[in-house]
C-alpha positions in Angstrom: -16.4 -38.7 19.8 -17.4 -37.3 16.2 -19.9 -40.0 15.9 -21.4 -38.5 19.0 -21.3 -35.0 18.1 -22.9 -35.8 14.5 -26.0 -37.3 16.2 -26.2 -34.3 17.6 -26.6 -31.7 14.6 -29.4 -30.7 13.4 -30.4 -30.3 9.8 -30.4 -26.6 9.8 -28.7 -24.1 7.6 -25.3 -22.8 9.5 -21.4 -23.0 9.1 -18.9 -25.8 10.4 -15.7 -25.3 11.8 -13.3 -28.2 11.8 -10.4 -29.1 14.2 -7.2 -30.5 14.7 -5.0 -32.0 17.1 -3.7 -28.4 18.7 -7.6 -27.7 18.6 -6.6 -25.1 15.4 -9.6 -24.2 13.5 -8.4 -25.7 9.8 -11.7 -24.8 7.8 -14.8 -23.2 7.7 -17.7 -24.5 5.3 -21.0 -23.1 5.7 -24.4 -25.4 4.4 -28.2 -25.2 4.2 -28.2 -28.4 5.8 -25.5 -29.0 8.2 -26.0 -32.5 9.6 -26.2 -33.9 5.7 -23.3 -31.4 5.1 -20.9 -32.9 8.1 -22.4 -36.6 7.6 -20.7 -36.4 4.2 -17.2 -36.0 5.4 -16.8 -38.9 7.9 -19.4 -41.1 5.9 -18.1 -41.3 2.4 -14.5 -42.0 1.0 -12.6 -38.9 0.0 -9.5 -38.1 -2.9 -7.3 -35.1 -3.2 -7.4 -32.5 -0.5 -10.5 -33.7 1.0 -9.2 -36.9 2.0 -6.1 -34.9 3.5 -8.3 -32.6 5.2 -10.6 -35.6 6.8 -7.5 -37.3 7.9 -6.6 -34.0 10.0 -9.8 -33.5 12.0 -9.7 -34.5 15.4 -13.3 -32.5 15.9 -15.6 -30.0 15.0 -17.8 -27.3 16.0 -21.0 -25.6 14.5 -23.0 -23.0 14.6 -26.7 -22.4 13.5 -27.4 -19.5 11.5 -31.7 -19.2 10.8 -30.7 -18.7 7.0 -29.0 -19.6 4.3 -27.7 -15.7 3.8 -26.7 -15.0 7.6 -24.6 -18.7 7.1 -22.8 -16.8 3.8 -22.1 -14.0 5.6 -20.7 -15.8 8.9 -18.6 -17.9 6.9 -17.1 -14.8 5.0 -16.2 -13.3 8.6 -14.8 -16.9 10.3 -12.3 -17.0 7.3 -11.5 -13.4 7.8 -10.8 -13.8 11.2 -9.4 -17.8 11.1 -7.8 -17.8 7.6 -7.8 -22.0 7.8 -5.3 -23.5 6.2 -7.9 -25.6 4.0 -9.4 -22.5 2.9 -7.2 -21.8 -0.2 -9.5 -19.6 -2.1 -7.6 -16.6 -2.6 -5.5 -17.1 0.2 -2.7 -15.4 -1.2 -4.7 -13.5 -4.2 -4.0 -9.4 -3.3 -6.9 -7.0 -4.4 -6.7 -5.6 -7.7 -5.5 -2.3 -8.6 -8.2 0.5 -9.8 -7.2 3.8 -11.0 -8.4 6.3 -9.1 -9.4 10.7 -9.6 -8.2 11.7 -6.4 -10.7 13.9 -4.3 -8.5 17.6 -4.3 -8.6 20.6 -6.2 -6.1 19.6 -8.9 -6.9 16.1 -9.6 -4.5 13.4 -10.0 -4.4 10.0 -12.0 -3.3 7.3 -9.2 -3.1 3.3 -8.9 -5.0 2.0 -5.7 -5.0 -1.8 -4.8 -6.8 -1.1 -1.8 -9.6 1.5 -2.6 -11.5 0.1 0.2 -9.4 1.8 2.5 -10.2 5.2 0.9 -13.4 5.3 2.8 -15.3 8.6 3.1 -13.0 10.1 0.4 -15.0 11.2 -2.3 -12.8 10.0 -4.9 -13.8 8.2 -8.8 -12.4 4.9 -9.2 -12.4 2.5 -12.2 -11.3 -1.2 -12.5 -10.5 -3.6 -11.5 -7.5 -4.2 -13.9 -6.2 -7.7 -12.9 -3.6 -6.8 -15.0 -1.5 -4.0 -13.2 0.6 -3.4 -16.7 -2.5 -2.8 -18.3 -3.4 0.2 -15.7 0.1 1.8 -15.5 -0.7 2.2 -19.2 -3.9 4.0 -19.2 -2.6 6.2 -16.6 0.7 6.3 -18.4 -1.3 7.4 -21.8 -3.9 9.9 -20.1 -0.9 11.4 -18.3 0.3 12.0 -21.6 -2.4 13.4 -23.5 -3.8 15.9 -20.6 -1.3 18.0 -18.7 -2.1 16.6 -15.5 -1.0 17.3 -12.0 1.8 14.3 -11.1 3.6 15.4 -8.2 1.9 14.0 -4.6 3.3 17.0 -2.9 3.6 20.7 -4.4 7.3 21.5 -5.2 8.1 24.7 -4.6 8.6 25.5 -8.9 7.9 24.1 -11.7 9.7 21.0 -13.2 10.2 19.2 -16.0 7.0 17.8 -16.5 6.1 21.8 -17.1 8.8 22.6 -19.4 7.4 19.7 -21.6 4.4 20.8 -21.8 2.6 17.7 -20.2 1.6 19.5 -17.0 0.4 23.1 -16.2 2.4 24.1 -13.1 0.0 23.8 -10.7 2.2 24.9 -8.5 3.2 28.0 -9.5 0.4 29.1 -11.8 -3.2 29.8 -10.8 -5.1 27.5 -13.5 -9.1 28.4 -14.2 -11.0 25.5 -11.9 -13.0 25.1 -15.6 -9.8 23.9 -17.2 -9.3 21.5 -14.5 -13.1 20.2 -14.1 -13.0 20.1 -18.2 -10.2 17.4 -18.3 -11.4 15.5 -15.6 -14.9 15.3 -17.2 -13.4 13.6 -20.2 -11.4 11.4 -18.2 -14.1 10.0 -16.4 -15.8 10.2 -19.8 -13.0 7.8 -21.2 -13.4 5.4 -18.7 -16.9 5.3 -19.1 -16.3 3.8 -22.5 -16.4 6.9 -24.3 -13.2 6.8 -26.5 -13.6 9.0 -28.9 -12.6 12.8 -27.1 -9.1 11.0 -26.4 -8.8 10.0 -29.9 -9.5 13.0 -31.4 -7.7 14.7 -29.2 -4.3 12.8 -30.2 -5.6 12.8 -33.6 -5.3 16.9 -32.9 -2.1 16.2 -31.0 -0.2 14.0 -34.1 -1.5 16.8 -36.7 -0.2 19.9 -34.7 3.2 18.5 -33.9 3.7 17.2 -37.8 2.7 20.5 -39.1 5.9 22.1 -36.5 8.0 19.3 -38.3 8.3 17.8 -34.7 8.0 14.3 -36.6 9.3 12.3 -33.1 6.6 13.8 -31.3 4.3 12.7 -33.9 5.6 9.1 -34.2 4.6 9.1 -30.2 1.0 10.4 -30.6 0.5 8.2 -33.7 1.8 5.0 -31.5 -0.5 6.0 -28.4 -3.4 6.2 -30.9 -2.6 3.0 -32.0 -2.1 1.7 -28.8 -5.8 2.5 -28.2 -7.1 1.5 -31.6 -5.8 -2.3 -30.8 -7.0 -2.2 -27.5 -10.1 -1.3 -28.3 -10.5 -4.0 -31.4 -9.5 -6.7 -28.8 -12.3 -5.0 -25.6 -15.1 -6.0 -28.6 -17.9 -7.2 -27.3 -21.4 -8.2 -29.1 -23.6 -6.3 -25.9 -24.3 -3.0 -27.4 -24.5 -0.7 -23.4 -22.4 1.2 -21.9 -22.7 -1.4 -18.4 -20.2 -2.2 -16.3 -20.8 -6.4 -15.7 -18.6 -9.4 -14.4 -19.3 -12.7 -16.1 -18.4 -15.8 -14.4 -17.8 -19.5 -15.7 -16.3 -22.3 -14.1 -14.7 -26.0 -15.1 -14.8 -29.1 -12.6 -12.5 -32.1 -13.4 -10.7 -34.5 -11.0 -11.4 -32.3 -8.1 -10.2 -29.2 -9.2 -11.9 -26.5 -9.7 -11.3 -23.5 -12.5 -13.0 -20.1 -12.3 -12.7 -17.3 -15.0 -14.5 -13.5 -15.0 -14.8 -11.7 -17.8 -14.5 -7.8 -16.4 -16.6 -5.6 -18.8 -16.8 -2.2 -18.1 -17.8 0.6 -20.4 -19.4 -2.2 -22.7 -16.0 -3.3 -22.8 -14.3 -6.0 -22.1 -10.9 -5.2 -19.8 -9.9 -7.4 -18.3 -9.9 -11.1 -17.1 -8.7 -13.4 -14.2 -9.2 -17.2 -14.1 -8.1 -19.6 -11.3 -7.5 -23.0 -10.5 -7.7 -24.9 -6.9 -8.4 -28.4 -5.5 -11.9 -28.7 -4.2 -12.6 -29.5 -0.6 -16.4 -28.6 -0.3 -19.2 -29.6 -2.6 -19.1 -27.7 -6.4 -21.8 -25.1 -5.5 -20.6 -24.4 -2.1 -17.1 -24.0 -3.2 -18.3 -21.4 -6.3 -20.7 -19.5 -3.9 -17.4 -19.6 -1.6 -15.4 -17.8 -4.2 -17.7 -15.4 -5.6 -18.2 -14.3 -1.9 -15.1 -13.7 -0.9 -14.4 -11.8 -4.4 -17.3 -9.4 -3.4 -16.4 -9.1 0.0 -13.0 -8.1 -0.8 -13.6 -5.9 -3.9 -16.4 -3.0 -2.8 -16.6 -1.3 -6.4 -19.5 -3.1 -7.6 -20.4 -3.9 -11.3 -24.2 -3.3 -12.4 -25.1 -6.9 -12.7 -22.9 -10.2 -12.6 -23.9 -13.3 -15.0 -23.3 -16.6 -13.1 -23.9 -20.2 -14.4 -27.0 -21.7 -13.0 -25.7 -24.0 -10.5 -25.1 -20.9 -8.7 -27.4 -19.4 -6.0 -28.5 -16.1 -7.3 -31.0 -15.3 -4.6 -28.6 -15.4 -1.8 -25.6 -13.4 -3.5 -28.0 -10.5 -5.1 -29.4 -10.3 -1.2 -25.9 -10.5 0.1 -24.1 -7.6 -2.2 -26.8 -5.8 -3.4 -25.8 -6.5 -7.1 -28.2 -8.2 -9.5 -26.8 -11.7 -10.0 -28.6 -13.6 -12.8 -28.2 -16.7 -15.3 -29.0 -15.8 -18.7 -30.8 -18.6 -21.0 -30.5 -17.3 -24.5 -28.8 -14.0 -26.6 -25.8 -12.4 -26.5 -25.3 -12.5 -22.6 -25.7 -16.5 -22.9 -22.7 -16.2 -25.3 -20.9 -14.2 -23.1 -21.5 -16.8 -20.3 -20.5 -19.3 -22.3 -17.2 -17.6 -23.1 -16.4 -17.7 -19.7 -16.8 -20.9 -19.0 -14.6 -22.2 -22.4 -12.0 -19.6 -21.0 -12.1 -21.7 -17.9 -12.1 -25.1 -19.7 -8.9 -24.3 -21.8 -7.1 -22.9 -18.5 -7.6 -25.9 -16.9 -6.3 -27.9 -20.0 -3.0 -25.8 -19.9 -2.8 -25.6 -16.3 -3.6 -29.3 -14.9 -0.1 -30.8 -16.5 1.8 -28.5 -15.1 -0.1 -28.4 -11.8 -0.1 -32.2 -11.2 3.8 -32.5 -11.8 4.6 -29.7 -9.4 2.2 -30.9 -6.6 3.8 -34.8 -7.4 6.9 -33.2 -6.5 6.2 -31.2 -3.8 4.5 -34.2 -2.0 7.3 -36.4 -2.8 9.6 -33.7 -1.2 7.8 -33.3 1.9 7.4 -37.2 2.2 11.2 -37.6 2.2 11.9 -34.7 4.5 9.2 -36.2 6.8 11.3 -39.6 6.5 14.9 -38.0 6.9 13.5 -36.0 9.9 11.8 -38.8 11.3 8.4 -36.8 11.6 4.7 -38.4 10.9 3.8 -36.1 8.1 4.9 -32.5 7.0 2.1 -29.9 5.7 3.5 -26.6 7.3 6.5 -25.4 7.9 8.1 -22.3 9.3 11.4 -21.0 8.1 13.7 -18.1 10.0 16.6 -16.1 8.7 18.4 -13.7 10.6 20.3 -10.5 9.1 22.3 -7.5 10.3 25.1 -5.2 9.3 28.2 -4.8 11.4 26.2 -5.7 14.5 23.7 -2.8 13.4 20.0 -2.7 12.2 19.6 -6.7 13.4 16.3 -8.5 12.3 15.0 -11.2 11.5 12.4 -12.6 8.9 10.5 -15.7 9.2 8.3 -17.5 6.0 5.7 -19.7 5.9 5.6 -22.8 3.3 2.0 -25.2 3.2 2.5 -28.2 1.7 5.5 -26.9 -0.2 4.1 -23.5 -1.4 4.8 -20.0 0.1 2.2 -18.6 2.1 3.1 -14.9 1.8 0.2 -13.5 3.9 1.7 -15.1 7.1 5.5 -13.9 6.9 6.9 -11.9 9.3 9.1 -9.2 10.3 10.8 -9.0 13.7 13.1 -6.3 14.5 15.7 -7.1 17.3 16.5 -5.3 20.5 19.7 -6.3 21.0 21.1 -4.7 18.2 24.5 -6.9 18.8 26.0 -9.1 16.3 24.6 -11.8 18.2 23.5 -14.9 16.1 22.7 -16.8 19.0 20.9 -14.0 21.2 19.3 -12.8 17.9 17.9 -16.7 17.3 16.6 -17.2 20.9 14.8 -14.0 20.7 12.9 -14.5 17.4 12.2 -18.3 18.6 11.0 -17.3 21.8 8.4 -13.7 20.3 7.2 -15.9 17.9 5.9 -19.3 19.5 5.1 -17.2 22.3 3.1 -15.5 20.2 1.7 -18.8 19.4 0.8 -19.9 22.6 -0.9 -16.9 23.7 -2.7 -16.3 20.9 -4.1 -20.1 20.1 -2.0 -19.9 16.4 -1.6 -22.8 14.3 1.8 -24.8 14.8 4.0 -25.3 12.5 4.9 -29.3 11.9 8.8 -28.4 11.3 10.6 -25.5 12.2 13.7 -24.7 10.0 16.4 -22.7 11.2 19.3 -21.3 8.6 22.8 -21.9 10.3 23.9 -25.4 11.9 24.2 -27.5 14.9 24.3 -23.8 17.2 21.5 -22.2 15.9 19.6 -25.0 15.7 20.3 -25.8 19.7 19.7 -22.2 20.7 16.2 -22.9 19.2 15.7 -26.1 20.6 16.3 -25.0 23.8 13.9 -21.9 23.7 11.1 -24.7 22.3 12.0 -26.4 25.3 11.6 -23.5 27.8 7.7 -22.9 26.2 7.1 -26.9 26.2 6.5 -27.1 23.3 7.3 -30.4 21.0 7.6 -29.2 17.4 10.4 -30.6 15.8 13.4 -28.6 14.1 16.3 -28.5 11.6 19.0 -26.0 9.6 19.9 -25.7 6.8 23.8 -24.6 6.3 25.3 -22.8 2.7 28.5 -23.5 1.7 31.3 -20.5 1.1 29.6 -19.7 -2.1 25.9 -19.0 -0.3 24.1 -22.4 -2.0 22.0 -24.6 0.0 24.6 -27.3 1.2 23.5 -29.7 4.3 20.5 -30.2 6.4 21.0 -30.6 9.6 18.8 -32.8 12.2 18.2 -33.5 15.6 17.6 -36.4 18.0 20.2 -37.7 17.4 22.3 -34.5 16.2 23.4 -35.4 12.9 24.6 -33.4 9.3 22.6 -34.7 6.4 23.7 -34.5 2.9 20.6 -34.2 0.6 21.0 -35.2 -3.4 21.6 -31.7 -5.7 19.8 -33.4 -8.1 16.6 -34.6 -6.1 13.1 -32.6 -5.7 13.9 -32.2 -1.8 17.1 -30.3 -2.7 15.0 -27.7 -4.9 12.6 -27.4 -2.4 14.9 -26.7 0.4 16.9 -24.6 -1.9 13.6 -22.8 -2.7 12.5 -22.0 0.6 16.4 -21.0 1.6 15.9 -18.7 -0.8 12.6 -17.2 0.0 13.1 -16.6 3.8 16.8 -15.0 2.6 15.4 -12.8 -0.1 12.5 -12.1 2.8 15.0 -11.1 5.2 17.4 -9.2 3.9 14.7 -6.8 1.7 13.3 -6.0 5.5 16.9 -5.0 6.8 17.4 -3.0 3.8 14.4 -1.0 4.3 15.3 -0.7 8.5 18.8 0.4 6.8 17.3 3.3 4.5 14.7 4.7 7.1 17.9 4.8 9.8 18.7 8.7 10.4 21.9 9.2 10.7 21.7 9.2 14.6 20.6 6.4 15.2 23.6 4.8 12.8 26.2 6.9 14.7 24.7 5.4 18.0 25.8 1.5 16.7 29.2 2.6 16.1 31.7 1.4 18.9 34.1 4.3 19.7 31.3 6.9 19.0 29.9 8.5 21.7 27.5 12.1 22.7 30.4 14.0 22.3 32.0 12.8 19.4 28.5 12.2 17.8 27.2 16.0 18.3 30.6 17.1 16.6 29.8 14.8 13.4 26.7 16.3 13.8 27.6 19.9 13.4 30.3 19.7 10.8 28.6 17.5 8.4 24.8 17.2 9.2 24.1 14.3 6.4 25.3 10.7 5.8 26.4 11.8 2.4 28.4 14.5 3.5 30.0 11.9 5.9 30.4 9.4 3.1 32.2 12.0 0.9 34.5 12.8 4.1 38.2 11.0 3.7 39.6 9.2 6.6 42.1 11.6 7.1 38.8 14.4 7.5 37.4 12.3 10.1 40.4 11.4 12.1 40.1 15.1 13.2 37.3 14.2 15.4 37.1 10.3 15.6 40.7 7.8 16.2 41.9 6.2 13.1 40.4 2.9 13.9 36.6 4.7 14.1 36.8 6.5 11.5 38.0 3.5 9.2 34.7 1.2 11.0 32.5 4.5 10.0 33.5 4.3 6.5 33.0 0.7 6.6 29.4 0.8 7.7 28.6 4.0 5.4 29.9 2.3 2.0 27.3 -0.8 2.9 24.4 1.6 2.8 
């Protein structure tokens, strides 16, 4: 059948989308020449996770774009929408944090990591820092130095922040709009890369609170002034403007690929990010890939990027309106060439470590495949259930691909029958989600694990069973001290013990712990936004009556929680009010 379809395709630019068994879309490639493109793949031999992803297409579909530039841009948007597993380019990567000058009257000094969400808000925004420490001191610093607004909402008086003298009570005092617009011109004249009002103004700061003898505060100003001074030493860079410019460099060896930007902003360096995947697609494709999605993602542009010359500037420079370029001699060329040793030594500390932990992982997954009886294991889906007292039940569900966490495609499920129901609560989350599946075309998972034994595991075997579908599953049962203990397996029904000392027990103990931790953060968060109604509704023994009465007399949780037994047996039976106090002390 592919040999059929590839006779077929023409050699025209376009993008591919590749196909498995279920008919789930597992990758999307985009090429100026897509018969030569797709020819590749079933006509040559393969290694790494091209050979993997080869051996899981059952077929293929494409579609002709009448450029190069509208097949970038399609691509960009059939990974938005498809997010194949084969695409690992950022896959799990979250946007980077700016700092942002809000839009109001008094300004504030905020983190973002989505800023393109702040759309038609006329707000400043500077960045990226890859590093989030690294921005949580600038704002840290500036908050410092200028006596900035840093309550979201007005209180009602002044607070501390006031009576320190590192805010002007904004909120009580009616402070001249010049003051205001004065500090947030030199703010925005800081980030610019103009350091020196900030350090004169410490240098102001330091000298005023030595001549009052106030020698602590002094010690702080001197440190923050250091603080800069090292900073800017290590931001040097030999380019004498004030442009904000990426630089990118790359390092292909064994099929993996490493890319590392140089962030320069201000004529100073900030920042840097460098990272290292398997390559499925040909070098240039898979850098114009990655510099696309980058782009896409992050809408605060840079004045001009410097790429390596293997790279298509024409089509990016068309596609994000940013002047990409390849420099041939000077101090950009150094620059460039920065990057790319930057990218050469990660891949000389990384490739060790990465090798040992993906030998590991495979190993894992092969024996788990064995034990379980299944052809091969890539992804697997893992479900946890939680509640407290029969109240606020959920359940959380996490997503491992070939033995990593794929934290995009968790979910949350909040129950309905709020009952302390393990088995209702497990053929409810079973059933929404693959469902879900169904209706929706979503990939399938090749194992399902459940955590609990030979019940749970029934109850979701069953629900499979109801929805036709075959995808195998297992549990996995903790011992009285909560550690991962025996895995158990179906057809036939049987307990498997599985070596504490092997890779497949750190695995399973691994993902255990991750769809645990998962779970039981979302029921604490259900927990804390429960009103006190709704808590007083779970109780057994509580009813309108009883519940207005609470009500009245004590109007908060706390006040309840302070309440002694003997206090609440005035309105509630001995038994309720020792099951209220219960609850209340667990939350």
């Amino acid at each position: 059948m592919i040999d059929e379809k590839l006779a077929l395709v023409p050699h025209k630019p376009g993008c591919y989308l590749m196909k498995d068994k279920n008919n789930i879309i597992i990758y999307v490639g985009k090429s100026k020449n897509l018969k030569n493109r797709l020819s590749s793949y079933f006509k040559s031999s393969h290694t790494g996770k091209t050979a993997m992803l080869v051996r899981d297409i059952v077929t293929f579909d494409y579609i002709i774009t009448s450029s190069e530039l509208e097949a970038l841009l399609l691509e960009i948007n059939l990974i938005k929408k498809h997010d194949p597993k084969y695409n690992i380019l950022l896959r799990d990567d979250k946007s980077y944090p700016y700092i942002e000058i809000t839009n109001e009257k008094v300004f504030r000094l905020v983190i973002v990591r989505n800023p393109n969400m702040k759309k038609n808000r006329n707000t400043k925004l500077f960045g990226p820092y890859p590093n989030v420490t690294a921005a949580k001191k600038v704002v840290d610093m500036l908050n410092r130095i200028y006596p900035l607004r840093k309550c979201r909402t007005y209180e009602k008086k002044v607070c501390l922040y006031y009576h320190i003298k590192e805010c002007l009570g904004y909120c009580e005092k009616d402070i001249d709009d010049n003051v205001i617009n004065e500090m947030k011109q030199e703010i925005i004249s800081f980030f610019n890369g103009n350091h020196k009002i900030i350090t004169d103004k410490l240098k102001t700061l330091m000298d005023n609170a030595s001549n009052k003898l106030q020698f602590e505060k002094a010690l702080e100003y001197k440190e923050l002034l250091d603080y800069i001074s090292i900073t800017l030493e290590r931001q040097k860079v030999e380019l004498d403007d004030n442009l904000n410019r990426d630089i990118i460099g790359y390092y292909e060896k064994n099929n993996y690929l490493v890319v590392a930007m140089l962030f320069i902003r201000g004529g100073k360096l900030l920042d840097h990010n460098t990272n290292i995947f398997p390559m499925i697609d040909t070098l240039e494709e898979e850098l114009i890939t990655y510099i696309s999605k980058f782009y896409d993602k992050h809408k605060i542009k840079p004045n001009e990027v410097i790429v390596p010359d293997i790279v298509d500037k024409d089509i990016l420079t068309k596609a994000f309106d940013i002047n990409f370029f390849t420099p041939q001699k000077g101090k950009k060329k150094k620059m460039l060439d920065l990057a790319i040793d930057n990218a050469k030594n990660y891949y000389n500390e990384q490739i060790s470590i990465i090798s040992k932990d993906e030998e590991a992982s495979t190993k894992s997954l092969e024996e788990l495949a064995s034990i379980l009886n299944i052809d091969k294991l890539s992804r697997i889906e893992l479900f946890d259930n939680s509640n407290l007292f029969g109240t606020f039940n959920v359940s959380g569900m996490v997503v491992f691909i070939d033995g990593k966490p794929c934290k995009n495609e968790y979910r949350k499920f909040k129950i309905t029958n709020d009952v302390n129901d393990d088995y209702g609560t497990m053929r409810e989350v079973i059933y929404r989600r693959y469902f879900r599946v169904l209706k929706d075309n979503l990939p399938r998972p090749d194992l399902i694990i459940v955590d609990g034994g030979i019940g749970q595991l029934n109850v979701a075997r069953e629900v499979l069973q109801e929805l036709n579908l075959n995808i195998p599953s297992a549990g996995l049962k903790k011992d009285d001290k909560h550690n991962t203990n025996t895995l158990v397996g179906l057809d036939p029904i049987r307990i498997i013990e599985v070596d504490k000392r092997s890779n497949l027990f750190f695995l399973l103990t691994k993902m255990q712990d991750e769809v645990h931790n998962f779970t039981i953060n979302y029921h604490r968060q259900i927990r804390s936004k429960g009103s006190i109604s709704s808590i007083l509704d779970n109780i057994e023994g509580i009813g309108q009556v009883r519940k207005n009465k609470l009500l009245k007399k004590y109007r908060t949780i706390t006040n309840i929680k302070k309440a002694s037994i003997e206090e609440l047996n005035q309105i509630l039976p001995n038994n309720v009010s020792i099951r209220l106090k219960e609850l209340l002390e667990n939350l």
